[in-house]
Structure formats: C-alpha cells, structure tokens
N, C-alpha and C positions, 0 to 999 in steps of 0.2 A: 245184286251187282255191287249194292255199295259194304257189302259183308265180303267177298272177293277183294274188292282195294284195300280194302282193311287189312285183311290178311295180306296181300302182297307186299304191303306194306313195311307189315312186322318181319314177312319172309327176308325182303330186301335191305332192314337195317340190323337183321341178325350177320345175313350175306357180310356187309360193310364193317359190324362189327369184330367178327373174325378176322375179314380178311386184315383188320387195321390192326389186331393183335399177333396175327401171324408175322405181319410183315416186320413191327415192331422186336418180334422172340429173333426174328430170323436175322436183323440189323445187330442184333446186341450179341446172339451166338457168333456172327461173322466177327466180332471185334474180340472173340476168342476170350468171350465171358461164360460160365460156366455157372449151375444155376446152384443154389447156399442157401441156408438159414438166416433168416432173421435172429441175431442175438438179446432179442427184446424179453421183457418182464414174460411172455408167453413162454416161450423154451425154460427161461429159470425155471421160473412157474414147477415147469413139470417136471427137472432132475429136482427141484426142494421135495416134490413129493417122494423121491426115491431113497429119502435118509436111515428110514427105518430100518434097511434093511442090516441083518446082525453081520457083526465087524467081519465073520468069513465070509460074508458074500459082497460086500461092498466098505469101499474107502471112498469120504468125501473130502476133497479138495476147498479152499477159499483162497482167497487174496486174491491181486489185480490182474493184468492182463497177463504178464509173462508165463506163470503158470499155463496159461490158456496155452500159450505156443511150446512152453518145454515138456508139458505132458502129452504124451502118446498115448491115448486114451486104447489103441487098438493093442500096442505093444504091450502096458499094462494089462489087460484085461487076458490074452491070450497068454505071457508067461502065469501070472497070478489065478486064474480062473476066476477072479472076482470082478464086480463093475467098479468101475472109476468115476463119482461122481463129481460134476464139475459145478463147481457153484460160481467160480471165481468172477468180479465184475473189474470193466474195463475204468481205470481212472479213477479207483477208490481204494479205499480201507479197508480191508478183513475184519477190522473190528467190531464195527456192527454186524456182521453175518455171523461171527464168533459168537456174541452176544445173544444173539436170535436162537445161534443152536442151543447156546447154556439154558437159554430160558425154556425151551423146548423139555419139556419132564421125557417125553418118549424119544430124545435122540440118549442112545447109547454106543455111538458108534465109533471107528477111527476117525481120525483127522489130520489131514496134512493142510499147515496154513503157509502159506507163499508170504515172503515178508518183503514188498519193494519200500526201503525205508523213509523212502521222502514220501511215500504216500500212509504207511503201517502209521509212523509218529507224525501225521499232518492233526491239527485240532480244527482247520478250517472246515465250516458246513458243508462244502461241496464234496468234501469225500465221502461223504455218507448220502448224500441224495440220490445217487442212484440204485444201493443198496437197501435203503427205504422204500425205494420205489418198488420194487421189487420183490420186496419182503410184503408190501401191503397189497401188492397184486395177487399175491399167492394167498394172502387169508380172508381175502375177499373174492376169490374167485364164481363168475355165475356156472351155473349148468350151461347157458349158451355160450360163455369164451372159454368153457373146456370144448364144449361141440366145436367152434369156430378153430382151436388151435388142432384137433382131429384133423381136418377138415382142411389146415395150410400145411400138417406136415406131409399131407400126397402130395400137394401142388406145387411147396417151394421147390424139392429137389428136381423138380422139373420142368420148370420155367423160371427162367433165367432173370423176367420183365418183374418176377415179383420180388428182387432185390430191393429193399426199402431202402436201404443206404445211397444208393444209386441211381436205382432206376422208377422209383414214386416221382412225383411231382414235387413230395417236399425235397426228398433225395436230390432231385434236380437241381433245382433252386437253393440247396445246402451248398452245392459245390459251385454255382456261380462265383466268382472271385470279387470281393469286395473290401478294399484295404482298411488295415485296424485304421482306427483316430481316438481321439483326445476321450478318453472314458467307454470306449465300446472294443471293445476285444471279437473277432469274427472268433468262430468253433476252430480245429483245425482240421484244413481238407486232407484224407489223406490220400493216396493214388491209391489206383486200384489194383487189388492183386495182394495190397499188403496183407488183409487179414477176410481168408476165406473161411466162414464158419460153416461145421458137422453137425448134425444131428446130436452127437454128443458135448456141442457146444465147444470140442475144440478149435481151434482158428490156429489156420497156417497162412503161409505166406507161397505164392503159386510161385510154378516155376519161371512164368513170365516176368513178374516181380523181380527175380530174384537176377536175374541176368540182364537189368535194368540198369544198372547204375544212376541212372538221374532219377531214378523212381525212389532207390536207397536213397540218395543223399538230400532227396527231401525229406521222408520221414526224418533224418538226422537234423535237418536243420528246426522239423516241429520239434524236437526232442527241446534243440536249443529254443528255441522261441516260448514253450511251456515256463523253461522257467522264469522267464519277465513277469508271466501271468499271476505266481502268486510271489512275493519276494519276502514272504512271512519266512524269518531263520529257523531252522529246528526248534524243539521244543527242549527245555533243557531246564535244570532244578524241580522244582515243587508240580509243575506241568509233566515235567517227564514222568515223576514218580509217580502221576494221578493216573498217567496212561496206562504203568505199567501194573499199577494196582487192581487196573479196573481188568485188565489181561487179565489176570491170575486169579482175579474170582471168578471169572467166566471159564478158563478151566479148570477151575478147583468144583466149579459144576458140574463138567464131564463128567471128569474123573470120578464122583463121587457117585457117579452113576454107570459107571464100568467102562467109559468110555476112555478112548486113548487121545492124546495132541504130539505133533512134531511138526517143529517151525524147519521151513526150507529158506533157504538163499539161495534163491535161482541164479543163474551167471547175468553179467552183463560184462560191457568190453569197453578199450576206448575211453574215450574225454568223460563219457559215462558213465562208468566208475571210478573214474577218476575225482569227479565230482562231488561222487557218491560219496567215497572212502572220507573226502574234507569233510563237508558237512554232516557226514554221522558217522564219527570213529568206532571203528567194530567195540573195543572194550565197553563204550560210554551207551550203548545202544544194543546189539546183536548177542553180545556178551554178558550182559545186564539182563536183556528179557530173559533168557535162557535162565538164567541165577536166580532172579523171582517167580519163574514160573515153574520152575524144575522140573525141565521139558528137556527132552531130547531136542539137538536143532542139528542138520543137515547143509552146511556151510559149503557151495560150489568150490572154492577156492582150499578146502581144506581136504580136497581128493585131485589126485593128479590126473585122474579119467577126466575131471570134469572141469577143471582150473583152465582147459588148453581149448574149452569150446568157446569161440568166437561169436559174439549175434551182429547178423549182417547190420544191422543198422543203431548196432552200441548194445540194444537193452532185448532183445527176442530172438531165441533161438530157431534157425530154419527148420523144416521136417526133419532131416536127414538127420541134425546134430539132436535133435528132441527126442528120437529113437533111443542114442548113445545117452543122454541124459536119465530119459526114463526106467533101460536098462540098469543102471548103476543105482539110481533113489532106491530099486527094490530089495538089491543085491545087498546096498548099505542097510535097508529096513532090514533086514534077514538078520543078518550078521550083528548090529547092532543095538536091537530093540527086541522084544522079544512079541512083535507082531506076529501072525502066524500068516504069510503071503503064501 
C-alpha cells in the first residue's frame, strides 16, 4: 500500500509538473514568442570549432553585433556554397577573437572582420570580457557540456520557455525595471523581438519588432544612454598606434599562414553615425587601419547599393536590407579580392 502512494505520488507531481510547463510554453507562445537560441559561450563554443575548415568551404566572420544582423548567413551560404561562420560577439571588440585566431597555428582560413569603431579602438576591459569568456569556454570545454549543448540544440528550437534572456528566472528578474543611481548602472533591457537568434547564431530583428515604433525608439534611446556609460574619448597618438600595431601582427599571422583578412564597415544611419563619423574620422581611424595592415576594407558608404540602406534603429540592418547587404559583400569579394566565392 504504502509502495502504491508512493508511486502515485511521483505519478501526480510528474502530472503537475507538465501540466505547469505546458501552460507556461502555451502563455508565452500566445504572446507571439517564437522559440531561439541561446547566444551564450555554448553555441560560440561550437561555430569556434568550425574554423578549420579550408577557405573554399568556409568564411569566418568576427566583430560585434552588427554583423550578427547584416549577415545573411542563408543568403551567403546558398549564392557562395560555402559556410558562413559566425564568431561575432555582442558589445565587444574583434580584437581579441582576431588575436585567438592568429595565435591558432591550425586556422588558415578567410576572414571577414566587422569594425563598429567605438567598440574596434575601445582599450576599456569590458570589450574584451566577453570574448574571453568565450574563447576560455571553448578550450576548456567537458565531454558533458558538449553532451549538454547536443542535448539544448533539440529543445531550444522548440520551446519557447527556454529563452534565457527572457524567459529563466534570471531573464526574469534582468528585465525587472530598476532606475540607474549614484555609481550603479542597470544592464540595458532591451524589448523583445529586437534580436532573435539562429542556430547559426545569426540574430534578426522579428517582424513584430519591427512595426513597433516604441519598441524602435527604445533600443535608440539605449543607443543614446550607452554612451554616458563609458565617456572615455577615442584612443588617439601613441595608444592608437599600439592598437594598430597589435592589428597587424595578428594578421601578419594569418597571412603567413595562407590565411586571408578583409575589414567590413557595416552601415549605420542617423544621429548614429553621425556621432560616429565625429568621434572617429574615417582618415584618422578606418583609413589608417587599412594602411597598416594592408588589408582590403569594404566601406558601406563607399558603394551606392549599400550607402542608401537605413537600420531601423540607427546601427542594425533588418532581415530584408541584410539580404541586399549580404548580396553585394560577395559580389564586391568577387570582383575585388581575389577570394575564390
């Protein structure tokens, strides 16, 4: 008898814990949430493992978020027949992931690096902590957190509830609202819909988002409110030149190893680059790397396809215009590099 309640027991908090997870996928599906990737050190994790592969089967990507949105990882890969690998991290530097690949004896591959310049010449620690992070998940990884990451990529695309940005309890508690004060800075909340991440780690912006307007003109104003956060000036003289140094031995490592580089200038719009263009003059900066590293660079503004594409929110292109973007980077790599796409 008492082997019976036991078991009914177990039967009946299995019952409740389903039913509390069904109801839960079913409340978030109804709010017209759609289920995504974790863009966590897990997913890097496993496009880092994909670098090896030789320059005609694959091109890897780095720098910060934008790329993430102007690359069409599907558009790429079906004109090109190669993979598109996406390294890029949100809210940092390329330069430490540049560095990782040079130090890497077995990458010999292409490379396209995304340059947002206030992040590319930041010397502050935090552009690189999450690229750290990242980079020391991947060479420490166990036997069980590659089983475990197996094991989320069936489950995230299919449930909506295992949105960590969102829908975890930290997720939760992240977007409580709790105003800055005197030496504490909150993270910044952003709405949802802005950045839905693919399997292939790229991150678009949904179309609910997008027909939003107060959804837009909040991420615009974290746009503005980021830059309070650090109000360190460019880096310029003897700084700059150490930045640019440390560039170009890190490709002069590729390189020397058969491997290609080509810097991109993703588009942005608006008070955005407007900002932009002040505080890092193309000559003194975009114009300069390019000189020391004698690198091909890909300049939005220096093609007329791509100068006229708008990001809804200053600085990241929608799906639609990512398409036209993607289209054009390959069409420019053809014609002017002698990559073989």
């Amino acid at each position: 008898m008492k082997t019976n309640w036991s078991l009914n027991s177990v039967v009946l908090a299995l019952v409740l814990v389903i039913g509390a997870v069904s109801c839960w996928e079913i409340f978030i599906r109804n709010k017209g949430i759609k289920p995504d990737f974790d863009d966590g050190p897990e997913l890097w994790a496993d496009k880092r493992g994909m670098v090896y592969q030789p320059s005609n089967k694959a091109t890897v990507f780095i720098g910060s978020s934008r790329i993430k949105y102007d690359l069409d990882i599907a558009t790429w890969q079906s004109i090109t027949g190669t993979n598109a690998v996406q390294l890029a991290l949100v809210g940092s530097s390329p330069r430490t992931m540049l560095k990782d690949l040079a130090n890497d004896p077995n990458f010999k591959g292409n490379l396209l690096v995304d340059v947002t310049e206030v992040l590319f010449f930041k010397q502050s620690p935090w552009v690189s902590q999450t690229p750290n992070e990242a980079i020391n998940y991947y060479s420490k990884r166990t036997p069980a957190q590659k089983a475990s990451f197996e094991l989320d990529k069936v489950l995230e695309p299919r449930l909506a509830m295992l949105n960590r940005d969102f829908y975890s309890l930290n997720g939760l508690l992240d977007h409580l609202y709790i105003p800055n004060r005197t030496g504490v800075v909150t993270r910044p909340d952003f709405p949802l819909g802005f950045g839905e991440t693919l399997y292939s780690r790229q991150t678009k912006m949904t179309d609910d988002f997008l027909s939003d307007i107060n959804r837009i003109n909040k991420v615009r104003g974290i746009w503005g409110s980021l830059s309070k956060f650090d109000p360190t000036p460019p880096v310029t003289g003897k700084a700059l030149d150490s930045i640019l140094s440390s560039v170009k031995h890190d490709v002069d490592q590729i390189r020397a190893r058969g491997g290609k580089v080509v810097f991109l200038r993703t588009p942005s719009s608006g008070p955005f680059l407007i900002g932009e263009n002040r505080g890092y003059p193309r000559d003194k900066y975009w114009d300069k790397l390019l000189a020391v590293t004698q690198c091909k660079g890909i300049h939005f503004n220096d093609y007329a396809a791509l100068n006229k594409l708008m990001c809804p929110e200053f600085s990241h292109l929608n799906p639609h215009d990512a398409v036209i973007y993607t289209k054009n980077i390959i069409d420019i790599l053809k014609k002017e590099t002698d990559w073989k796409l």
